[in-house]
N, C-alpha and C positions, 0 to 999 in steps of 0.2 A: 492823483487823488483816487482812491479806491471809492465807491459807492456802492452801499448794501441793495440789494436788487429791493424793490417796494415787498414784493409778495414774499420774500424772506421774509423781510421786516413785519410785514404784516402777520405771519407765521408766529414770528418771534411774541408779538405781544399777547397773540390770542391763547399763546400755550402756559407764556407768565401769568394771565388773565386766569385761563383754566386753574391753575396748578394753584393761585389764591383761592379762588374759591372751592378747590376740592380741600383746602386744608382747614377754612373754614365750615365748611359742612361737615366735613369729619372732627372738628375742634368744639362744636354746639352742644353732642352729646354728653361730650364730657365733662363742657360748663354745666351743662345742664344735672348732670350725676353729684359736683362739687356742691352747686347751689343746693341743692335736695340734701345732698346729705349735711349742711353744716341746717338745714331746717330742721331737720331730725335732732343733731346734736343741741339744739337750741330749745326746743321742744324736753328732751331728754331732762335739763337742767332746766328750765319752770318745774318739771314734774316731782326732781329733789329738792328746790325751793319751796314748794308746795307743800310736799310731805312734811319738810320739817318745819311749817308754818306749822301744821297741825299737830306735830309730837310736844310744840311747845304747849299749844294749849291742853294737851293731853295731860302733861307731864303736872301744870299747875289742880288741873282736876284731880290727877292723883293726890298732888299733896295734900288738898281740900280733904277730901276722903279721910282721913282717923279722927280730925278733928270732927269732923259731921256725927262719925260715929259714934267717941267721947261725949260730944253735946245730948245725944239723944239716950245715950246707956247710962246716964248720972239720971235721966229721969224715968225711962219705960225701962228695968234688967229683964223684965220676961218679953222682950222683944229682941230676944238672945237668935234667934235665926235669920230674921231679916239683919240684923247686923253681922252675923258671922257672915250671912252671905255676901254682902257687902265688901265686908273686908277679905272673902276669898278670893271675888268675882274681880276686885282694885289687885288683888297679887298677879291673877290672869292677866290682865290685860299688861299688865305693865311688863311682862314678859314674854307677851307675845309677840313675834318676828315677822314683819310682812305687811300687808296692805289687805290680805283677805283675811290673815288670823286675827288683827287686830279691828276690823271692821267687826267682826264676828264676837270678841270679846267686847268692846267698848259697847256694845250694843246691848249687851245680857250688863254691861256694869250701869249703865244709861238708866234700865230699866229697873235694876235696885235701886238706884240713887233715886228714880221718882216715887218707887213705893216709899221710902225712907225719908222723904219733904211730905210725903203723904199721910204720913202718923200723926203730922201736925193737926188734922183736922178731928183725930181723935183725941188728942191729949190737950186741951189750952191753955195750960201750964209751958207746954211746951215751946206751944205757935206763942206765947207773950213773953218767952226766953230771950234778951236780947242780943246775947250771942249766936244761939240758931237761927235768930233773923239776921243777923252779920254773915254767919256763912250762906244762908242761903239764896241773900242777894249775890255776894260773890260767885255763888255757882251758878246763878241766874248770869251774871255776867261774862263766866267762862263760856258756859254754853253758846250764847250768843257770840263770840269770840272762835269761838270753834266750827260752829256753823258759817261763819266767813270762809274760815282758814278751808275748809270742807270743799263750798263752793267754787274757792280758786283752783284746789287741786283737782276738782273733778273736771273741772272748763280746761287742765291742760292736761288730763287724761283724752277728756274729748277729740282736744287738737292734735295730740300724738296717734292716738288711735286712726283717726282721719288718714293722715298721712301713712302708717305703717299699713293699712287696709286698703288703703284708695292703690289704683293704679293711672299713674305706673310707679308712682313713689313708693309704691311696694315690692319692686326690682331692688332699688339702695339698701330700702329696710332690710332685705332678708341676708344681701349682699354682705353691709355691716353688720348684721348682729341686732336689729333694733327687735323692741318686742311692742307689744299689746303693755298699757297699762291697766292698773284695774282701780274700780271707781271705790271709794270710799264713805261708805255709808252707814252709819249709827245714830244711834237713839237719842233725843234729846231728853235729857232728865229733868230740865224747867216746862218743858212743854206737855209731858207726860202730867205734870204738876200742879199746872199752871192758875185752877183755883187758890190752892191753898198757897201758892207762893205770889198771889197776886195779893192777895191780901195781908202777905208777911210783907212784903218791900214796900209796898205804896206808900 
């Protein structure tokens, strides 16, 4: 019977011993890189969920937008610039591409839209319209709708940003390609309003 001498043997396992855990310690980083980066990828898509929570609520505001202007030009015509503007500032945005161009428009159309709930309080013909008080609960309601949708996307701009800025999660980020989001922020047109359409919906 041959027998392996002890301190061979002893040899033998401290080097299999070794040789595990050099492969584990060299194998952590790379857990570590995979874990990080499907964070990112996970992060990435809240942030296109996000966004197009908020194109929907966008998209319904726009449609709101001719009928608004209809309601109010059948009663005020020499209020012929606040509605052109109106209707220019609803073409802007709606063709505007991006998270900062569209921040930037909905914000100038935000801010027509509450001079434009705001005529009510000159004309009371108008404010006792009951169609302009139809739409203008609805846009009271989008608004509100939209300021969620806003919310969510800015809390996963936040968490992305976190991550692509923070270190060391910003070794993966630059690695893959991630970027910086950008927050999204516009006017609310019921709250610019909000006398005059407190009194139209009540």
């Amino acid at each position: 019977m041959h027998l392996v001498p002890p301190v061979a043997a002893f040899g033998s396992v401290f080097l299999f011993r070794g040789l595990v855990l050099g492969l584990v310690v060299a194998a952590l980083p790379l857990c570590w890189a995979i874990w990080t980066f499907n964070r990112l990828v996970r992060g990435r898509n809240r942030l296109r969920e996000g966004w197009s929570g908020i194109e929907v609520q966008l998209k319904r505001r726009w449609e709101l937008v001719p009928n608004l202007v209809r309601c109010v030009e059948a009663y005020r015509k020499h209020e012929r610039e606040t509605l052109e503007a109106v209707t220019r500032h609803r073409a802007e945005a709606a063709a505007a591409r991006g998270v900062r161009a569209a921040s930037g428009a909905e914000t100038v159309l935000g801010r027509d839209l509450g001079n434009l709930l705001m005529l009510a309080e000159s004309y009371p013909e108008l404010k006792a319209d009951a169609n302009f008080r139809d739409l203008a609960k609805n846009l009271v309601e989008i608004e509100d709708d939209l300021q969620y949708a806003r919310r969510y996307y800015n809390g996963c701009v936040r968490d992305q940003n976190n991550l692509v800025q923070g270190f060391p999660s910003m070794l993966v980020a630059r690695l893959a390609g991630f970027s910086e989001g950008d927050y999204f922020e516009v006017e609310n047109a019921s709250e610019r309003a909000a006398p005059s359409l407190r009194f139209m919906i009540e």
